[in-house]
Every structure is written in C-alpha cells, then in structure tokens.
C-alpha positions as CSV (number, residue, x, y, z in Angstrom):
1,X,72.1,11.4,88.8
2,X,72.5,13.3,92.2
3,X,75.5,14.8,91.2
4,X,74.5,15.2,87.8
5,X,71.7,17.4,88.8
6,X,74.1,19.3,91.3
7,X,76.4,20.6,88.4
8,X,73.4,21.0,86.1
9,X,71.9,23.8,89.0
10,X,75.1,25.3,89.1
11,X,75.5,25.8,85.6
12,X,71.7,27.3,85.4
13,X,73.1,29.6,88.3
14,X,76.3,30.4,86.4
15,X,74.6,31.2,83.5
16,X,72.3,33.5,85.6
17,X,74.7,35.3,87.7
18,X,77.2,35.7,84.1
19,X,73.9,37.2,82.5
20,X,73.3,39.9,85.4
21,X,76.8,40.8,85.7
22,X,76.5,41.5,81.9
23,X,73.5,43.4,82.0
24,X,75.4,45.9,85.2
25,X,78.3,46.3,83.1
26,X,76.4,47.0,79.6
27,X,74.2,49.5,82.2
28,X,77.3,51.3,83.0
29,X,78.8,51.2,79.3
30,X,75.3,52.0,78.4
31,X,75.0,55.1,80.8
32,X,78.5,56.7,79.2
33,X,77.0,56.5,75.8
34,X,74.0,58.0,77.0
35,X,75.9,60.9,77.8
36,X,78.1,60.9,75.2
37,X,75.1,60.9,72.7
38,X,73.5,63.9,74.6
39,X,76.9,66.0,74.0
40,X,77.2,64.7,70.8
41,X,73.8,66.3,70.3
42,X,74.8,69.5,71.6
43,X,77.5,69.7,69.2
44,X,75.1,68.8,66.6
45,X,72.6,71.5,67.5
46,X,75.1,74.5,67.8
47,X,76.9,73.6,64.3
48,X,73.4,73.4,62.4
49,X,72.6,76.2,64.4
50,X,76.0,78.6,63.6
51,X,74.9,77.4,59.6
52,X,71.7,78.6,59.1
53,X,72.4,82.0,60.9
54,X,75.4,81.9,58.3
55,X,72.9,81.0,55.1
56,X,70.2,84.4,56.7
57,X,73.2,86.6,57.2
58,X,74.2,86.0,53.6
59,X,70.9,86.1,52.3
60,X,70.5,89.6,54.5
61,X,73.5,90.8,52.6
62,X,72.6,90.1,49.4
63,X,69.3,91.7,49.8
64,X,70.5,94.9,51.0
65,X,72.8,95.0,47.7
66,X,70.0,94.1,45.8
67,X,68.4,97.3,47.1
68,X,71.0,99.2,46.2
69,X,71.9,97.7,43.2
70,X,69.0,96.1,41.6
71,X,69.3,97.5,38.1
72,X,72.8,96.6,37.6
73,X,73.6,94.7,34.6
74,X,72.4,90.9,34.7
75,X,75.8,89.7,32.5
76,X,77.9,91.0,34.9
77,X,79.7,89.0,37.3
78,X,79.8,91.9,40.9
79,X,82.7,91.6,43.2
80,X,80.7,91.4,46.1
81,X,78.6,88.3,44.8
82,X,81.8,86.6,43.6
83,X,83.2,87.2,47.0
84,X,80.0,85.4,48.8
85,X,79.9,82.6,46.3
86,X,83.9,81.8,46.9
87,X,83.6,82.4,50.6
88,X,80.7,80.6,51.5
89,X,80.3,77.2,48.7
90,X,77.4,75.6,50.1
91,X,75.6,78.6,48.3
92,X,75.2,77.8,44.5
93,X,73.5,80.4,43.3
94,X,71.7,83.9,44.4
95,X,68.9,85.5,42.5
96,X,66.8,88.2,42.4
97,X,62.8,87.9,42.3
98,X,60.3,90.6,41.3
99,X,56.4,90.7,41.5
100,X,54.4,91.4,38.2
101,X,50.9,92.0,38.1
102,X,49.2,90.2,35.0
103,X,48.6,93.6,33.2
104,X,52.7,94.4,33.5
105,X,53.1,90.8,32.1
106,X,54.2,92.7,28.4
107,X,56.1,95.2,29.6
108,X,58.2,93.0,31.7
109,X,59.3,90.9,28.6
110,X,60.0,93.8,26.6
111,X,62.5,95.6,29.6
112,X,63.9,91.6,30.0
113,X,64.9,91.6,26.0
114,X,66.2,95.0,26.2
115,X,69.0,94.2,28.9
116,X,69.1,90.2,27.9
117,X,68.3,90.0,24.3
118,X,65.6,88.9,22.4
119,X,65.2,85.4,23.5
120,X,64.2,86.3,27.0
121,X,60.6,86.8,27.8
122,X,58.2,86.0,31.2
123,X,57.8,81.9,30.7
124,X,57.2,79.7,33.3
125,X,59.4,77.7,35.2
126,X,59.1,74.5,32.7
127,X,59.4,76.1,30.1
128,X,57.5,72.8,28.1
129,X,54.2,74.4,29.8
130,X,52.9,77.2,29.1
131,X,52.8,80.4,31.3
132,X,49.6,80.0,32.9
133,X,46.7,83.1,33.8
134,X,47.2,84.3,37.2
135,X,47.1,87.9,39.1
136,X,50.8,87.9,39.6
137,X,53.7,86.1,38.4
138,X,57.1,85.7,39.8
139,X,60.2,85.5,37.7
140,X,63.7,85.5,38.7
141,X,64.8,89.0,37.1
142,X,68.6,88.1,37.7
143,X,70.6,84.7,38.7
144,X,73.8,84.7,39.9
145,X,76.7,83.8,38.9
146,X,76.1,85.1,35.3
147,X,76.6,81.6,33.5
148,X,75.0,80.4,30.9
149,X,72.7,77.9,33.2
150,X,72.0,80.4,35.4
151,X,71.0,82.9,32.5
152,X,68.4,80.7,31.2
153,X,66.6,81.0,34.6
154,X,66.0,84.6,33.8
155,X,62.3,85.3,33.3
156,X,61.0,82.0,34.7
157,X,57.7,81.9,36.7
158,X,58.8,81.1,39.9
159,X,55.2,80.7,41.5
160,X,54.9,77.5,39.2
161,X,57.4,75.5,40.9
162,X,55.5,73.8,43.9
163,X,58.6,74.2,46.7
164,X,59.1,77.7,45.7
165,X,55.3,78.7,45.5
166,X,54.9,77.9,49.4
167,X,58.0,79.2,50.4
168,X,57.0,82.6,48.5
169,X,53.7,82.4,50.1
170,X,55.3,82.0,53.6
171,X,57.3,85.2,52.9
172,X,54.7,86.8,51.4
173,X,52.0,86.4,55.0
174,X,54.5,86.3,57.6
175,X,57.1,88.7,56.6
176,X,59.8,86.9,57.5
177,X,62.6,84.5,55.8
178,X,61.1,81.4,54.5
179,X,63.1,77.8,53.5
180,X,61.6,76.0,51.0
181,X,60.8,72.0,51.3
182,X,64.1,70.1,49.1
183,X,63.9,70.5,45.8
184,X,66.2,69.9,43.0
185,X,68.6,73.4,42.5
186,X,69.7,75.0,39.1
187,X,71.4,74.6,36.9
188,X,72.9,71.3,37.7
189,X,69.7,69.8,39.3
190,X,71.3,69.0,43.0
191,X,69.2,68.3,46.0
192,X,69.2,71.5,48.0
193,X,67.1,74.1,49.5
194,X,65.9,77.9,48.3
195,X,65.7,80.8,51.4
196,X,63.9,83.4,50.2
197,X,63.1,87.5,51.7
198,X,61.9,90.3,50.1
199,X,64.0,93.4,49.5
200,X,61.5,96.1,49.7
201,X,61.8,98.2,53.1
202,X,58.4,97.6,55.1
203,X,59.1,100.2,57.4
204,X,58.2,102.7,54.8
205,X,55.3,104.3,55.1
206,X,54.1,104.0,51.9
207,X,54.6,100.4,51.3
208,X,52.3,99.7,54.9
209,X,50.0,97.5,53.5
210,X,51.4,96.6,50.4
211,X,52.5,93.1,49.2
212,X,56.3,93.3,48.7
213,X,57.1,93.6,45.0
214,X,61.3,92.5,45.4
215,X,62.7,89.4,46.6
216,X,66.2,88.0,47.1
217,X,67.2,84.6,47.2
218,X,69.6,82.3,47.3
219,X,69.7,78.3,46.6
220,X,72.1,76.3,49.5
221,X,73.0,72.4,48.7
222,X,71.7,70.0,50.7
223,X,74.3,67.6,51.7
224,X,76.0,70.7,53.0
225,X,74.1,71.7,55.7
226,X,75.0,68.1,57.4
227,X,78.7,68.3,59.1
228,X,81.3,66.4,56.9
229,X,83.5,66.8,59.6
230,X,82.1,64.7,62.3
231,X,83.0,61.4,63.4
232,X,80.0,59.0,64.5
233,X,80.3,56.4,66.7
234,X,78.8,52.9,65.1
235,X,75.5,52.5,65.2
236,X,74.6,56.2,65.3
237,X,72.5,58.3,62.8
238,X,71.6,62.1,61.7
239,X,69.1,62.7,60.1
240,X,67.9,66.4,58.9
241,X,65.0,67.6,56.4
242,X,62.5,70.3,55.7
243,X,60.0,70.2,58.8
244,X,57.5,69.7,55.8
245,X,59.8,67.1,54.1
246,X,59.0,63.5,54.2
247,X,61.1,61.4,55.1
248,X,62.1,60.0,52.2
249,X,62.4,63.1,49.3
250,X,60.8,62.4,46.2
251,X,62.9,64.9,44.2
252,X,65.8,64.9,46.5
253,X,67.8,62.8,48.7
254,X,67.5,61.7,52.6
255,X,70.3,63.8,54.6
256,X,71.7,61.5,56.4
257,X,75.0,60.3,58.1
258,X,76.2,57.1,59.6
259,X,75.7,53.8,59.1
260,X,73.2,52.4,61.3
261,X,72.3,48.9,60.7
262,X,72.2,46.5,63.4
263,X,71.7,43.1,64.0
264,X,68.4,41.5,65.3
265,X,70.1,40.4,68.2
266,X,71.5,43.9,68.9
267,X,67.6,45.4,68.2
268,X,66.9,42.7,71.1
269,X,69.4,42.9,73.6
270,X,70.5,46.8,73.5
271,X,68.1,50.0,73.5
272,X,68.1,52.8,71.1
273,X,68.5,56.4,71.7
274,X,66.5,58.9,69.8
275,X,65.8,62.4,69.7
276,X,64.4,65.2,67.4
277,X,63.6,68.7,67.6
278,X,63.6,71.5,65.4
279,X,66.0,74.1,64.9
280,X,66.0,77.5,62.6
281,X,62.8,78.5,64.2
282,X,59.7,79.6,62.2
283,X,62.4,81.1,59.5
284,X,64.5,78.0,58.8
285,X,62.3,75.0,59.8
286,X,64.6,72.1,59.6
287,X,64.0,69.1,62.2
288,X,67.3,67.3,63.3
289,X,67.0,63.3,64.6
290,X,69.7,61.9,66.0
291,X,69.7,58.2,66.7
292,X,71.9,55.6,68.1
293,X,71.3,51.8,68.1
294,X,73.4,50.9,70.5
295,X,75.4,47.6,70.2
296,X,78.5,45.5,71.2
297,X,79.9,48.3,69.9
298,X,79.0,50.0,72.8
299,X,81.2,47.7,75.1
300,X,84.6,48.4,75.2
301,X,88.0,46.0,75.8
302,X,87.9,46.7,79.5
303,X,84.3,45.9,80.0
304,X,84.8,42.6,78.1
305,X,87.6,41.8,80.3
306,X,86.5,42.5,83.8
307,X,83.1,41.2,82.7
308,X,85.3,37.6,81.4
309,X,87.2,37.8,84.4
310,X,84.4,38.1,87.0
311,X,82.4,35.1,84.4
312,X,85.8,32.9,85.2
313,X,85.5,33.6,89.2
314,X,81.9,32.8,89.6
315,X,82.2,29.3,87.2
316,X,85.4,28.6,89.5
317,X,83.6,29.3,92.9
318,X,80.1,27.7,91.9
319,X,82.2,24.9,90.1
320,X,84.2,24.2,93.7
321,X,80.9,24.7,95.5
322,X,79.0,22.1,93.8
323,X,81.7,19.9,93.6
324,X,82.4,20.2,97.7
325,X,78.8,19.7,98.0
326,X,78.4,16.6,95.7
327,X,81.7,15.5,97.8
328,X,80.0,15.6,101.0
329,X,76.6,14.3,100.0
330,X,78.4,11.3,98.5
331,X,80.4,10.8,102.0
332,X,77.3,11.4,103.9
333,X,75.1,9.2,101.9
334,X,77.8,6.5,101.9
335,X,78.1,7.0,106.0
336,X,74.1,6.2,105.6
337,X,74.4,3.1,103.8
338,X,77.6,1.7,106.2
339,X,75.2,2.8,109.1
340,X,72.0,0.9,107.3
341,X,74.4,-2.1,106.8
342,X,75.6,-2.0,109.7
343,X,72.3,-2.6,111.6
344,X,70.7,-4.6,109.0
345,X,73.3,-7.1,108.3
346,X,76.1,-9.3,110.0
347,X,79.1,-8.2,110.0
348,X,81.3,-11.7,109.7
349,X,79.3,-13.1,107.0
350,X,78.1,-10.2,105.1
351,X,74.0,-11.4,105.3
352,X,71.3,-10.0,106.5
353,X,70.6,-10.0,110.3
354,X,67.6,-10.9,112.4
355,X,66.0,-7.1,112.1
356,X,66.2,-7.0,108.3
357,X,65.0,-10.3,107.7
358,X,61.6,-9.8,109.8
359,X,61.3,-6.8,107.4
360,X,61.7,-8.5,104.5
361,X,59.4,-11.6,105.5
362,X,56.9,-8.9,106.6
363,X,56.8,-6.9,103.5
364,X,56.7,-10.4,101.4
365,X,53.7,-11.5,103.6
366,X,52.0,-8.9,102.9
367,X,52.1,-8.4,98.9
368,X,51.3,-12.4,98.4
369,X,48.0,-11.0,100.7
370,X,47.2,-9.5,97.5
371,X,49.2,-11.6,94.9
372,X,47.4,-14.7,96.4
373,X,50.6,-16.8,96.1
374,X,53.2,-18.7,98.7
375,X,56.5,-18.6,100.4
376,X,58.5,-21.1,101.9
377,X,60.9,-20.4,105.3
378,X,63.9,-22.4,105.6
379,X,65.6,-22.9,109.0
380,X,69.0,-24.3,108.8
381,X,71.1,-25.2,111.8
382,X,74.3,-26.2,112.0
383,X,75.6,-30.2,113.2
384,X,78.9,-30.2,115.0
385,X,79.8,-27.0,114.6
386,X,80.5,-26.4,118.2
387,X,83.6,-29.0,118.4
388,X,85.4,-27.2,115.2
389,X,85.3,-23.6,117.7
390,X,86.8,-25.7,120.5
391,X,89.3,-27.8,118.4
392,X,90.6,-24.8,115.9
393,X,89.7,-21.9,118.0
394,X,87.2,-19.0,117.0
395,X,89.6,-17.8,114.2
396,X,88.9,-21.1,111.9
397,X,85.3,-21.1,113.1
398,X,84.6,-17.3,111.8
399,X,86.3,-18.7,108.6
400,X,83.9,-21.5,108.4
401,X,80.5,-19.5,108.5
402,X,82.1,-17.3,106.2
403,X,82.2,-20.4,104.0
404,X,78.6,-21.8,104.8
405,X,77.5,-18.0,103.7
406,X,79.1,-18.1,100.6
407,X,77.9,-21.3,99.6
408,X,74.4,-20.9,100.6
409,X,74.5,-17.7,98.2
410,X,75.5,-19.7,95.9
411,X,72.6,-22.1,96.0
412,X,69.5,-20.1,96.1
413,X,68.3,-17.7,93.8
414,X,68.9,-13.9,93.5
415,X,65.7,-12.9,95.1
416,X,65.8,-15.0,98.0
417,X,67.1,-13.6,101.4
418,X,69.6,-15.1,103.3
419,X,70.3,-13.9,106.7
420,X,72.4,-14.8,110.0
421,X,69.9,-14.8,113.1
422,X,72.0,-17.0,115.5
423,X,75.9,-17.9,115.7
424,X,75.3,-21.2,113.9
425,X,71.6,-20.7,112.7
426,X,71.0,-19.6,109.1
427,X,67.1,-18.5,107.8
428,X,66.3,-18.3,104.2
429,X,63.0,-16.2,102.6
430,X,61.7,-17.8,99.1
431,X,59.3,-16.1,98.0
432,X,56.7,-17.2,94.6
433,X,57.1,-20.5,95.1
434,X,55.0,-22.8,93.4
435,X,55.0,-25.9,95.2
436,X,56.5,-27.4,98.3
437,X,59.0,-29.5,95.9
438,X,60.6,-26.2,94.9
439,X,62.1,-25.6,98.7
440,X,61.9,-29.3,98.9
441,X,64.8,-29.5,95.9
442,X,66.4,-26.0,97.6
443,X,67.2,-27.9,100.9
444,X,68.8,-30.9,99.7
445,X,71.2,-28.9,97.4
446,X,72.1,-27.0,100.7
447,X,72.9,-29.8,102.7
448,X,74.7,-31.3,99.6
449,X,77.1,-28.0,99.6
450,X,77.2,-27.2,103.1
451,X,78.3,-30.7,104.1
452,X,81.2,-30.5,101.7
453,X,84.7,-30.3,103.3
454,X,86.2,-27.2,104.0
455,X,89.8,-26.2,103.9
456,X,91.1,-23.9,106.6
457,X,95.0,-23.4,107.4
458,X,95.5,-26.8,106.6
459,X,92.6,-28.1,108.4
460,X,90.1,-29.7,106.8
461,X,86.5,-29.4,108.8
462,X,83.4,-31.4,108.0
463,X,79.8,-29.7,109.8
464,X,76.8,-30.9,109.2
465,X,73.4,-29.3,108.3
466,X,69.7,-29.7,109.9
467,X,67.0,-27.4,108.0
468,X,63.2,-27.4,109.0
469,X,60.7,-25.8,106.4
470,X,58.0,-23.9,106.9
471,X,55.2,-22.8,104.0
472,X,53.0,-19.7,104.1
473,X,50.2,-19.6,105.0
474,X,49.4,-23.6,105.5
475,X,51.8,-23.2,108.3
476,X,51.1,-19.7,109.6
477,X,50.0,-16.7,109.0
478,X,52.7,-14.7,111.5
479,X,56.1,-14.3,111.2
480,X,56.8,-16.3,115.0
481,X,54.7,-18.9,113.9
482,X,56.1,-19.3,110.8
483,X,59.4,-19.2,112.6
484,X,58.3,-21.8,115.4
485,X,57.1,-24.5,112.9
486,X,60.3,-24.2,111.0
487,X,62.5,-24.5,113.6
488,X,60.3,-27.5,115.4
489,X,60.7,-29.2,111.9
490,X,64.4,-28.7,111.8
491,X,64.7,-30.2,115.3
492,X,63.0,-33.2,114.0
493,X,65.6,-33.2,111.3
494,X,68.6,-33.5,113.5
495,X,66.7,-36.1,115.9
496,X,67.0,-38.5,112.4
497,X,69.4,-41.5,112.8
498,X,71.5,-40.4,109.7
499,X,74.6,-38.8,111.1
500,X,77.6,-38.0,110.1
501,X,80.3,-38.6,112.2
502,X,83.5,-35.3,112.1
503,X,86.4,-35.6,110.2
504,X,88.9,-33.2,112.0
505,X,92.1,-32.6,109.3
C-alpha cells in the first residue's frame, strides 16, 4: 500500500509538471501566433485599404467624364468606360444619376424616350410598384455597360430602393462619397455594394447652397473586396461588412474567409484572438474582424517533440525517484522490524522474550478489565535438561529448545503467546479462557509432546516437563504475582514422585 501510494504521488506530480511544461511551451507557440496574427492584420488593413482608394479613384474618374460627357449617347459602349470595366472587374457596372423635381417628372420621360425609345419612362426601382409622390426622384439616367440588363435600369427611381436611399442621403448632407449597406447589384442580382458622389462642381459659386442635381456611381461585388489571394492559417477568420451591415445580410451574403470551427476542447484549453476596427473612414465605412481560435494547430512538430521529450525525462526521473525512495523505505522499515525482533524475541528459538511477553500480558490484563473475562499463565520448566548440555554439548542442546519451541507452537492456539524467559524456562499467555479445564487440557498435551523423544545427530534425548498454572485474577491481579504463583505451582509439580528417568541415545 506504501508503495502503492508512493507511485500514485508521483504520477499526480508527473501529470502536473507534464501539464505546466505544456502550458510554457503552448505560451511560447502562443506568443509567435500572436505576432504573426498582428502582421497578418497589417497586411489585411493595407490591402483593404489600397482597394477602396482604388474603387474612389475610379469612381472620381468616372465622375469627372460624366461632367464632361454627360449627354453622350446611353447605347453607346465609350472607350474610357470599357477600359475601367476590363481593367478593374470587381466594378460591374457604373451609372449615372440625376435629380428631378416632381414638376420635371414629364419632361424627364419625354427626353428619356427620345434618346431610348418609347418604352422608357421615370418608374420606380420595382417596377411592380408604382412610382410613388415625392419632391424629387432619382433615376439612373445612364447604366454602363450598355447591355440589355443594364438598359432596363434606365429611368428607375433610385430613392425607392432602401440601401441606395441612405447612401444618396449621406451624399446628399455630407458632401462626400458614400457606400451603401449590401445589397443585391444589377442585372445579375450579386451581393455587392453601390459608392455614390455627385458630379456637379460645388466650388461654383452659383451652385453654393444648392442640392447637387448629378450623381455618378458605380456598383463593386462584394466577395471582391475580401483578398482571394491570402492564405489563412487554421483556425483564423475575416470577416468585413457595411459598418451599418448586420452581421448576417439579409439580401446578401456574410464576407467571410477561413474556416474557423473548433473543437470544444480547443474553445477550453486555447484563447482566441480578435480584433476589429474600421477602415475607409466616414466615405467608405466598412469594419474588418479578424479572428483566430487558436488550436493544436497552433503547436508545431518541434514543440510536440521537445515538449514529449522533456514528458519522457520527468516520468523517468520521478519514476527512479519514487522507486529509490520506496527501495529505501522498504530497507529501512525492514531494518525496523529485524531491530523490533530483535529485542522482543529470542533469537535461538524464534519466541517472544521476557520484554514482549510482559507487554502482551499487560495489554491482555487490561482489556479483560473491561471484557470481564479470564486468562490463564502457564509456567513450564524443563526436567533434565541440564545433563543433555553436558553429555552432547551446547550444539545438541540449542537444537533441543529449538524442538521444545516448535512443538509447543504446535500445541496451543494461534492467539496464545509463547515466549523464552529463561534458558530452559518457557511461559505461555492464554487469554479468553473459559474455565480452568481449558489450560488444564493445554498442559497435559504439552507435557505429552514435549516428553517425546527427540532425534539429534544420532542421539536420541528424552527431557522432561514441570508447568505451574496460574489464572487471572483468582490468583493475582499483577503481572509478578501472577508470575510467582505460577512458578511456585510448577515447583510443586517437579517435587511429584512421577519421574522419568533419561534415556541418553
């Protein structure tokens, strides 16, 4: 059990000192990807960044030809406009916007049918609704490219479309270019995004004061303002949307890259890096998160390996430890019990000696005090012992007692004690006796077997047996007294006439 316990405790430390020597190494993996997400965020920032001064330049350019050129002809296809659209795809389509009061309303139909044909009119942007009575209205004047999806945009109430109404308002009070939350971007319906200016120069002096009457815009997909380029690490994420944009588009679709989907253990054991902040300023408010789970992943070959090797060292060293210090408890302990046998029992026969026998007589004095019960004290004493160490010498004589020992062993019970007090006398404690007769039937089965011949290097040696009993506590209540009236009993044994003369073989 001792050594049971030993190993158990160094497992539990094992398991400990494994564990922390995990956590230092994880720290230190954990401390790279720290800084390899912060640069990988950097990275992220200045592309996104690079993109949407891109999508205002061409936006800038557009509206400066739009200026210029503004009552070109809405079928045809420009150079310049081809050239932005095959130079910069993300862009799927550029329009033009104009402002119409209410009381224009007719006369902007009728110049619409003369440069697109009948069929075009001012209609709102669903064209199942009807165009609704408001101050102003909106409509794209001309889409670009000219294609037939495109074309059917012509005329269409912009201010009825909810993404493109607050982006037009935004313009409209600051001034400045406004993005539109995601919406879905003719003609083909993909998620994507609208940035919208107006043409008309404010710096004139005649339009102080005025609400702008041109716009340009221009309709960018959404998935491509996300790098395709990039590789993520596992367990990272981007995420980028409309600072206005829940999380979750209605109408569009969540920008994201990665594939971040971890394990509960991993959400336990590891942290996760996150960050957000906006970017495009009050123009282009987009909000980037980048986020990082971080996982095994995270813990490279080498780490596994030093952290394996150092797990093998500290199981080996705690492993010898405990088993060195299970070694020398055993060696000590065992030192304890030679020691305690030593002093508490003889050393030619085996039984107990003089000291451990008062002990045990002591101890079984006092629990039949509180049992209420008896104990008998036999005194045995050997009869011509004496002539077989003279005859054979002391080597046959040792050999002898060894003999009487065994064979008084073999007589009592278990629980009795047997012990060696003198070099031929022998005591024994039986305790829970019921009667006298039990000690009674005890001794004369000991003097039946200790009187038996004995067969020593070809000698064969007859001794003899005297034994005085003595009860507790008719005969005493001390140990000495209860010693006296046994031995005074066993005197008056060997005084009997019965003798039995020695048989020397």
């Amino acid at each position: 059990m001792h050594a049971r316990l030993v190993y158990a405790g160094c497992l539990v430390l094992w398991l400990i000192l494994s564990a922390l020597a995990a956590l230092s190494i994880a720290s230190r993996s954990l401390l790279g990807a720290e800084q390899q997400f912060n640069s990988q965020l950097q990275q992220l920032t200045e592309q996104l960044k690079q993109r949407l001064l891109t999508n205002e330049t061409i936006l800038d350019s557009y509206a400066t030809f739009s200026s210029v050129d503004h009552r070109g002809d809405g079928r045809q296809n420009h150079p310049f406009v081809s050239q932005l659209l095959r130079r910069y795809p993300q862009i799927t389509s550029l329009a033009r916007v104009e402002r119409v009061p209410a009381g224009q309303a007719a006369t902007y139909s009728h110049a619409l049918q003369l440069d697109y044909g009948l069929a075009y009119r001012l209609r709102g942007f669903d064209e199942k609704r009807p165009l609704p009575k408001q101050e102003a209205y909106f409509p794209l004047t001309r889409a670009e490219p000219p294609s037939q999806a495109n074309l059917r945009l012509v005329g269409r109430d912009i201010w009825q479309q909810p993404q493109l109404r607050e982006a037009l308002q935004e313009n409209i009070n600051s001034g400045r270019t406004a993005l539109s939350r995601q919406l879905r971007l003719p003609p083909q319906g993909d998620p994507g995004y609208a940035l919208l200016r107006s043409v008309d120069d404010h710096q004139n002096d005649q339009l102080i004061g005025l609400l702008p009457q041109h716009f340009a815009m221009l309709f960018i997909r959404a998935d491509s303002l996300l790098p395709t380029d990039i590789a993520l690490p596992p367990g990272m994420e981007i995420n980028l949307r409309h600072r206005d944009d829940p999380l979750q588009p209605q109408s569009g679709i969540s920008l994201r890259l990665g594939d971040a989907h971890p394990g509960a253990l991993e959400k336990l054991l590891f942290p996760r890096l996150e960050t957000s902040q906006l970017l495009g300023g009050a123009s282009q408010p987009l909000r980037l998160t980048l986020s990082w789970q971080q996982g095994w992943a995270q813990i490279g070959w080498f780490e596994w390996a030093v952290w394996l090797s150092l797990s093998l060292l500290l199981g080996l060293g705690l492993g010898l430890a405990g088993f060195s210090f299970v070694r020398s408890s055993d060696n000590r302990r065992q030192r304890e019990q030679q020691l305690f046998h030593l002093a508490n029992h003889d050393r030619l026969t085996g039984l107990a000696n003089r000291n451990l026998f008062y002990d045990r007589l002591q101890h079984a004095i006092t629990r039949l005090d509180r049992s209420g019960k008896r104990l008998g004290l036999l005194f045995l004493d050997l009869d011509r012992f004496k002539p077989v160490n003279d005859t054979y010498g002391h080597v046959v004589g040792d050999r002898v007692l060894q003999l009487i020992a065994a064979r008084i062993r073999d007589v009592v019970r278990n629980e009795d004690t047997v012990a060696r007090i003198g070099g031929d006398e022998f005591v024994i404690l039986m305790e829970d006796i019921e009667s006298n007769r039990e000690a009674d039937k005890v001794a004369a089965r000991l003097k039946q077997a200790i009187q038996m011949p004995y067969q020593v290097d070809h000698h064969r040696v007859l001794v003899g047996v005297s034994i005085g009993i003595a009860y507790y506590p008719e005969d005493g209540l001390l140990i000495d007294e209860l010693l006296a009236v046994a031995d005074r009993k066993m005197y008056g044994n060997k005084q009997s006439p019965s003798r039995q003369s020695e048989n020397v073989g």
